[in-house]
C-alpha positions as a printed Julia matrix, in Angstrom:
422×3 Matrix{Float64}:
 -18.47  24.55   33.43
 -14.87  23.26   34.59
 -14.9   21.23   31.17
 -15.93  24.11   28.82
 -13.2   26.83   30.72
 -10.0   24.33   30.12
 -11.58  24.2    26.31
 -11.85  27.89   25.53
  -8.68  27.84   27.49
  -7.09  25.73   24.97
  -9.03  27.35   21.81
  -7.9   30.96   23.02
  -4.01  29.94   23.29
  -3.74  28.26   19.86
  -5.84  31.09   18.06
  -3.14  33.52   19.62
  -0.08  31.0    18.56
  -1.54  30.8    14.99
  -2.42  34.75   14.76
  -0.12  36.45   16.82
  -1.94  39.56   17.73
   0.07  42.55   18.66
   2.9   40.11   17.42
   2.9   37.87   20.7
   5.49  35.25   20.28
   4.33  31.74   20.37
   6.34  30.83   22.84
   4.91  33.75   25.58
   1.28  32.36   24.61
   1.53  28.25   24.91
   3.75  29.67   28.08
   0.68  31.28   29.49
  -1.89  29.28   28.4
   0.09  26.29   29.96
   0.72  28.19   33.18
  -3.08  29.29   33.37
  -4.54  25.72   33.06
  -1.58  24.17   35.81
  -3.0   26.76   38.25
  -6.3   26.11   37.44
  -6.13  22.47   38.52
  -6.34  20.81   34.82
  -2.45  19.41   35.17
  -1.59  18.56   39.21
   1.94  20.38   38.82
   3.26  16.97   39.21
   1.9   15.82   36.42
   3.37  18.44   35.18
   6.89  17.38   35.82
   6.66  13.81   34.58
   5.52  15.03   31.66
   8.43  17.84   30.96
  10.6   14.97   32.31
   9.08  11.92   29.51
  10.35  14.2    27.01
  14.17  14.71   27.73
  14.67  12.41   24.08
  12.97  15.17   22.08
  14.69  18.32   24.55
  18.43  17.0    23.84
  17.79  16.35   20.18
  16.84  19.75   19.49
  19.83  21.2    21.2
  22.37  18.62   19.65
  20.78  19.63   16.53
  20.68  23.36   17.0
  24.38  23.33   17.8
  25.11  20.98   14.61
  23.57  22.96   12.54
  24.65  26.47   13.7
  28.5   25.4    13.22
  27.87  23.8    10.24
  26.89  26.91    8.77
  29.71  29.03   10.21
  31.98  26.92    8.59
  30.41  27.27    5.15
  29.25  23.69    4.69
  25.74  24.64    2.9
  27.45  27.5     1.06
  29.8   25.14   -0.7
  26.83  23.03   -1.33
  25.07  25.46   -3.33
  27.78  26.69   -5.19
  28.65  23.08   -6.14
  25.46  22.44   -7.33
  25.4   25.73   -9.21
  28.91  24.79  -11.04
  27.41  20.94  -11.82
  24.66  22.39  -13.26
  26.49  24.07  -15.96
  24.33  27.2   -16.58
  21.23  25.55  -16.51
  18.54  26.71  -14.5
  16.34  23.17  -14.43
  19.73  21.39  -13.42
  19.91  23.68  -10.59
  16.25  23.9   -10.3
  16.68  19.95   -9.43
  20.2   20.15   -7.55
  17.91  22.32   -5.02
  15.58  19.42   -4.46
  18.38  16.79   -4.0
  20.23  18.78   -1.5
  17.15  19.94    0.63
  16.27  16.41    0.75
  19.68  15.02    1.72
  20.23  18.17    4.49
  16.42  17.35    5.74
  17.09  13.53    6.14
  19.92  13.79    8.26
  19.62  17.3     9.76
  15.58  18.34   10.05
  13.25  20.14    8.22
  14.27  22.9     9.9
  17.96  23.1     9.1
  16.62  23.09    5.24
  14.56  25.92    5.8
  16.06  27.87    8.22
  19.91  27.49    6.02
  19.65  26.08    2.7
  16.46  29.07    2.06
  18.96  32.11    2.45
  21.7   30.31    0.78
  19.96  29.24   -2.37
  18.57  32.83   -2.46
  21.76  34.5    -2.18
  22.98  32.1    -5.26
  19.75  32.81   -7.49
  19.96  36.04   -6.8
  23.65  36.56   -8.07
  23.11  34.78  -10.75
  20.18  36.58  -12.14
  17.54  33.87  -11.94
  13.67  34.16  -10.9
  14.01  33.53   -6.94
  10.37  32.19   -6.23
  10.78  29.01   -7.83
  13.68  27.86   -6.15
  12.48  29.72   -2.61
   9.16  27.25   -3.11
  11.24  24.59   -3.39
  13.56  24.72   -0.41
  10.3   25.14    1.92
   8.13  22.25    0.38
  11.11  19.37    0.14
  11.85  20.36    3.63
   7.85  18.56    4.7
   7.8   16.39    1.63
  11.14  14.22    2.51
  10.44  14.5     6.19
   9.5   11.17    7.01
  12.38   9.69    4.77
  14.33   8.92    8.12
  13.19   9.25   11.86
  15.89  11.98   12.47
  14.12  13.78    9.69
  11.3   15.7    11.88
  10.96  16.35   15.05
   7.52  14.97   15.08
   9.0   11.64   14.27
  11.08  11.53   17.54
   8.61  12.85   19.19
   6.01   9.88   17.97
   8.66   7.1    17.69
   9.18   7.97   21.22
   5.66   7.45   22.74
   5.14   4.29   20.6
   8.43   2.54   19.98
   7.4    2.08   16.29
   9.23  -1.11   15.95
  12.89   0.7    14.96
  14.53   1.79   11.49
  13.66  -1.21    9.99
   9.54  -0.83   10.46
   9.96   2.82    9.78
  11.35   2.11    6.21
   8.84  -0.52    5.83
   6.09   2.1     6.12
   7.35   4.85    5.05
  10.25   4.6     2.6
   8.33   4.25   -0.38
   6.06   6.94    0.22
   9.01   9.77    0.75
  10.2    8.68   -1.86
   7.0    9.13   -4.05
   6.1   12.7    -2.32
   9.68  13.53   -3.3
   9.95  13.11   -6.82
   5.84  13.95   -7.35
   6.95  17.4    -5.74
   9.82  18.06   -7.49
   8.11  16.94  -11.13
   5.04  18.69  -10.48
   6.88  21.78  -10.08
   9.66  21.29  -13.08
   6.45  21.78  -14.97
   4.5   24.12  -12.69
   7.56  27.04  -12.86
   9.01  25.32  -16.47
   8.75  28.73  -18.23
  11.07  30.36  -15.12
  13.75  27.13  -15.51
  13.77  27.9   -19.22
  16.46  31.1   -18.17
  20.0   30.41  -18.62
  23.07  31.57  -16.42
  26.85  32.32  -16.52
  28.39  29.48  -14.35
  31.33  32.02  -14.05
  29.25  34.35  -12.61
  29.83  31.56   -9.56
  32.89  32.38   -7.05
  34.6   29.71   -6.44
  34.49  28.26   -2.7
  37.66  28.81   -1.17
  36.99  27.73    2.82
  39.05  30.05    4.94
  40.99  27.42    7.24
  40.55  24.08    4.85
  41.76  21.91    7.44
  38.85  22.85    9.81
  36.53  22.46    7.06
  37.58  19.27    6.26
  37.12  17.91   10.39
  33.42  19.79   10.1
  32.73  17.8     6.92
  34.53  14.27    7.91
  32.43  15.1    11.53
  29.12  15.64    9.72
  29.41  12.31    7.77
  30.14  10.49   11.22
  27.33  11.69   12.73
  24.42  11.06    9.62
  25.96   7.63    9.94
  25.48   7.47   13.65
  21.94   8.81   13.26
  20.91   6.24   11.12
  22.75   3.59   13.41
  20.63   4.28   16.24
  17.55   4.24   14.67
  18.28   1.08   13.33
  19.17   0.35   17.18
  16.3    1.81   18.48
  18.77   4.07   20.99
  17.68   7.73   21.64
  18.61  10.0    18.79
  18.99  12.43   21.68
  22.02  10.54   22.2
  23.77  11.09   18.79
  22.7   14.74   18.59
  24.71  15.58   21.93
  27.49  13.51   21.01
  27.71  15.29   17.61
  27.58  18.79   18.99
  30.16  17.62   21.43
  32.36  16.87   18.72
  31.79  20.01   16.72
  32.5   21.59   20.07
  35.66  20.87   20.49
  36.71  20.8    16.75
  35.67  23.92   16.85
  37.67  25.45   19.9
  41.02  23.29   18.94
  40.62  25.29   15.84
  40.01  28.49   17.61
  36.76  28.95   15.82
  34.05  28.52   18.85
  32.58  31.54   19.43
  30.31  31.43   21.71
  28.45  34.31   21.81
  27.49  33.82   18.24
  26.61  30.46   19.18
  24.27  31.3    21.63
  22.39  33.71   19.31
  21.71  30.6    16.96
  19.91  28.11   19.17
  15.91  28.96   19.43
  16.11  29.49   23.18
  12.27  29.91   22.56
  11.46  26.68   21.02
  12.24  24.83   24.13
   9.79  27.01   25.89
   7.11  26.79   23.26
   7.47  23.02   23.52
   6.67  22.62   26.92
   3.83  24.7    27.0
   1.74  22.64   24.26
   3.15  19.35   26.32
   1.56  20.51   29.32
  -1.69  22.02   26.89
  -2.48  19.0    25.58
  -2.15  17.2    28.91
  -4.94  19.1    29.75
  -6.4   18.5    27.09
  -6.1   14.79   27.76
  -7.62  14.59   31.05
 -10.43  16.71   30.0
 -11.17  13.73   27.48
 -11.13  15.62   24.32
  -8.31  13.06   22.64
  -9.95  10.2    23.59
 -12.98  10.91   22.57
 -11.26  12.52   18.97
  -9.82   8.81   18.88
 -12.94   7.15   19.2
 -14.49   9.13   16.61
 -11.84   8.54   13.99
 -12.05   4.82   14.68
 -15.79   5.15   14.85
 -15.54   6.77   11.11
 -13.3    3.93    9.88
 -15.08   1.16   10.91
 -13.38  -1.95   10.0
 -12.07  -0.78    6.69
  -8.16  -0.54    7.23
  -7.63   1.55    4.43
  -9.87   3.93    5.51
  -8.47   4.11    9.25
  -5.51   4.78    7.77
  -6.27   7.74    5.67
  -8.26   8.79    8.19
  -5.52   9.36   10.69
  -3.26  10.72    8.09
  -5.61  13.52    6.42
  -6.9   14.01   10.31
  -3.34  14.69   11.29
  -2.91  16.74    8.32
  -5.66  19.12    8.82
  -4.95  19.6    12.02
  -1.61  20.52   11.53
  -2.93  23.08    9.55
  -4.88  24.45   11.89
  -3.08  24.14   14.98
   0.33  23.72   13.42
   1.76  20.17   12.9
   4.06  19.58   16.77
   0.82  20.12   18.86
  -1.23  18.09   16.54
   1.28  15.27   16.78
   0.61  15.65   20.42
  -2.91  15.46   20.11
  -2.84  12.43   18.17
  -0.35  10.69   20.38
  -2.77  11.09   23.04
  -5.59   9.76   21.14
  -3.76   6.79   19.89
  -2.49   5.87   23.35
  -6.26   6.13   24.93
  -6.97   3.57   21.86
  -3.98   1.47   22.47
  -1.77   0.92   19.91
  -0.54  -2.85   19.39
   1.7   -4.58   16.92
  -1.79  -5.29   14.65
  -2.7   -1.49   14.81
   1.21   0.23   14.21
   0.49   1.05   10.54
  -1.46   4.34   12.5
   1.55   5.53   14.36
   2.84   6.07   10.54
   0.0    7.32    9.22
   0.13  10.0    11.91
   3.97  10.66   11.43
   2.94  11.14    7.72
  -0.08  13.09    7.88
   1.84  15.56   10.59
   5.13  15.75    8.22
   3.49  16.13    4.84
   0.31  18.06    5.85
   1.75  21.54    6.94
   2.85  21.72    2.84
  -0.7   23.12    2.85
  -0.89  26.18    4.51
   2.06  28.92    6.0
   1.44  28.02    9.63
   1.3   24.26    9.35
   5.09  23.98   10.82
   7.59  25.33   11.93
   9.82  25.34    8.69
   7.23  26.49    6.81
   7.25  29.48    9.44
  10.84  30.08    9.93
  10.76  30.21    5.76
   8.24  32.71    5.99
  10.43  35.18    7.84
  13.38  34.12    6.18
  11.65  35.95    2.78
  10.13  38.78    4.94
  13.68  39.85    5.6
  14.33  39.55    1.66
  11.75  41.95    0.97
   9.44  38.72   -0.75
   6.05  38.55    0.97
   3.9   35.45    0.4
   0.56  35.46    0.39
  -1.05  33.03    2.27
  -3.41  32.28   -0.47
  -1.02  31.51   -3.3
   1.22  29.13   -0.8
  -2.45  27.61   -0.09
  -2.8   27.42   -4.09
   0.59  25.93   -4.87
   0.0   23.32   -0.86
  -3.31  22.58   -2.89
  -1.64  20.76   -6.08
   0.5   18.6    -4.02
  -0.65  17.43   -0.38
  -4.68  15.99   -0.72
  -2.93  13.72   -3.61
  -0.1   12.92   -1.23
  -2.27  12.02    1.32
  -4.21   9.74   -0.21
  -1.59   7.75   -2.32
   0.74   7.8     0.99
  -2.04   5.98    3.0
  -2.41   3.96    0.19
   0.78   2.87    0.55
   1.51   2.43    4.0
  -1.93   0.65    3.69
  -0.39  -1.5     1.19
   2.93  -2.41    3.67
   0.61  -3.19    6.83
């Protein structure tokens, strides 16, 4: 009986994260669902602590990249971006079309998944939409190169740090090993198969003086945000070599945008506050201390076991296994508490220096997965209500149709491989 409450427990908070009845936000239900299975006894509220506490990595690089991110923006850094890439591409839609891809991925390597969608979405809409152009093309490609070039460095995703952190993962260097090739395969498979899915839309021409030029309003602060910006993707990718906390470098960054941005006399504060997802910190700790319990009940050990049970001794198979597992579930459940899930199961397994290739496979099943459905991550979601507040609705179904064409094939050529580099 104790066993099958702390489940339905469990099945009851996700279904109400993934549905949001009555609009409930996801935070409010992991939040309650957390609280209600701490008082029930299935995490000792110490427990409870040290596991709020293992995370601090993962808590400070979501602030540090919050506050990045939100002053980059002020000071018009993915505006001038777009424009550029509208002026390069000289009145050509498929130029653009492409300039969109390039520029998602290089803003998701270096500043999340969620920066792309959450920034580059309403800017590239604002420039498609001024310049006449058909807006779902380029909209679908802002949300599915944020997950696609997610694993091309461990700052890329949240679920990497999170991962990298309970496993070590052997630094930058076995990160690139395992996963460098297949970003870079899911990137330019994405952005070909959709040149030719939407070619009759990137057929339409455009006035490149239809473009204002950017003109940033205090050029000498822009130019400290940009020369800032470049220090800190350096750093980034410095410490992962270095295996230090990206936590670290986040901080430090925002730090220095802080105080840029006051010596200029453009912190405001107030605004500031506004931008940083207050909630996502509290939506975060709930599904820690959720799938806690759902540790000590034994669910993701036993989950574990039955993956390795279905894999055998074929490696290959393991592999994909754990990746289209993670996948699925990230889909269901959305991708950050499936990582968690698997993290638990892996560590009840043990993971060794023979075994690593599976921390991968989960960081890429997790990343690229949620391309599948609307609620897979939390991109895909913020995207979502992004176009909502357009006017553009998408169904569910033809996001599942377009997820459909790209992320079984990924998959299975990704844990091919990272298969291939064990």
């Amino acid at each position: 009986m104790y066993f099958w409450v702390g489940t339905i427990i469990f099945v009851i908070t996700l279904a109400v994260i993934i549905i949001r009845p009555r609009r409930i936000s996801e935070a409010l239900a992991a939040a309650a669902g957390a609280g209600l299975l701490v008082l029930l006894g299935y995490v000792h509220p110490a427990n409870a602590i040290e596991a709020i506490y293992s995370q601090w990595n993962l808590y400070g690089f979501f602030l540090g990249l919050m506050i990045v991110s939100a002053i980059a923006e002020e000071a018009g850094v993915f505006e001038m971006l777009a424009t550029s890439a509208g002026r390069w591409a000289r009145g050509s839609s498929l130029r653009l079309y492409l300039a969109v891809f390039a520029i998602g991925a290089v803003i998701t390597a270096f500043l999340t998944n969620d920066a792309t969608a959450l920034i580059l979405t309403p800017v590239v809409y604002a420039l498609v939409s001024r310049l006449r152009l058909p807006v779902l093309p380029f909209m679908f490609a802002c949300t599915f190169i944020a997950d696609s070039a997610s694993f091309l460095l461990p700052v890329s995703n949240p679920v990497n740090v999170l991962v990298m952190d309970s496993f070590g993962g052997g630094g930058l260097g076995t990160f690139l090993r395992y996963l460098l090739l297949p970003s870079l395969f899911c990137i330019v498979f994405n952005t070909g198969l959709f040149v030719w899915l939407f070619r009759r839309d990137l057929r339409h021409a455009y006035n490149p003086q239809d473009l204002l030029p950017f003109k940033p309003d205090h050029p000498h602060y822009f130019r400290f945000i940009l020369i800032s910006l470049g220090l800190i993707a350096a750093a980034y990718v410095a410490a992962s070599a270095l295996q230090m906390p990206l936590s670290f470098i986040a901080l430090s960054g925002a730090a220095l945008l802080l105080t840029g941005s006051a010596w200029y006399r453009h912190l405001d504060f107030a605004k500031l506050r506004k931008e940083i997802s207050w909630s996502l910190f509290i939506f975060v700790t709930g599904m820690f201390l959720i799938i806690k319990a759902v540790e000590n009940l034994g669910i993701t050990v036993a989950f574990g076991n039955a993956l390795l049970h279905l894999a055998g001794n074929n490696p290959f198979r393991t592999v994909l296994l754990v990746a289209g597992g993670s996948a699925l579930g990230s889909n269901l459940i959305n991708n950050l508490p499936m990582a968690l899930v698997m993290v638990s199961a892996l560590t009840k397994i043990g993971i060794t220096q023979a075994n690593l290739h599976l921390v991968y496979a989960t960081i890429l099943g997790a990343d690229l997965g949620p391309n599948l459905t609307t609620v897979g991550s939390l991109a895909t979601m913020l995207w979502l209500l992004i176009l909502r507040r357009k006017g553009l609705d998408i169904s569910s179904l033809e996001y599942f149709k377009l997820g459909l064409m790209v992320v079984p094939l990924l998959i299975v050529v990704g844990s091919l491989l990272i298969w291939l580099g064990i």
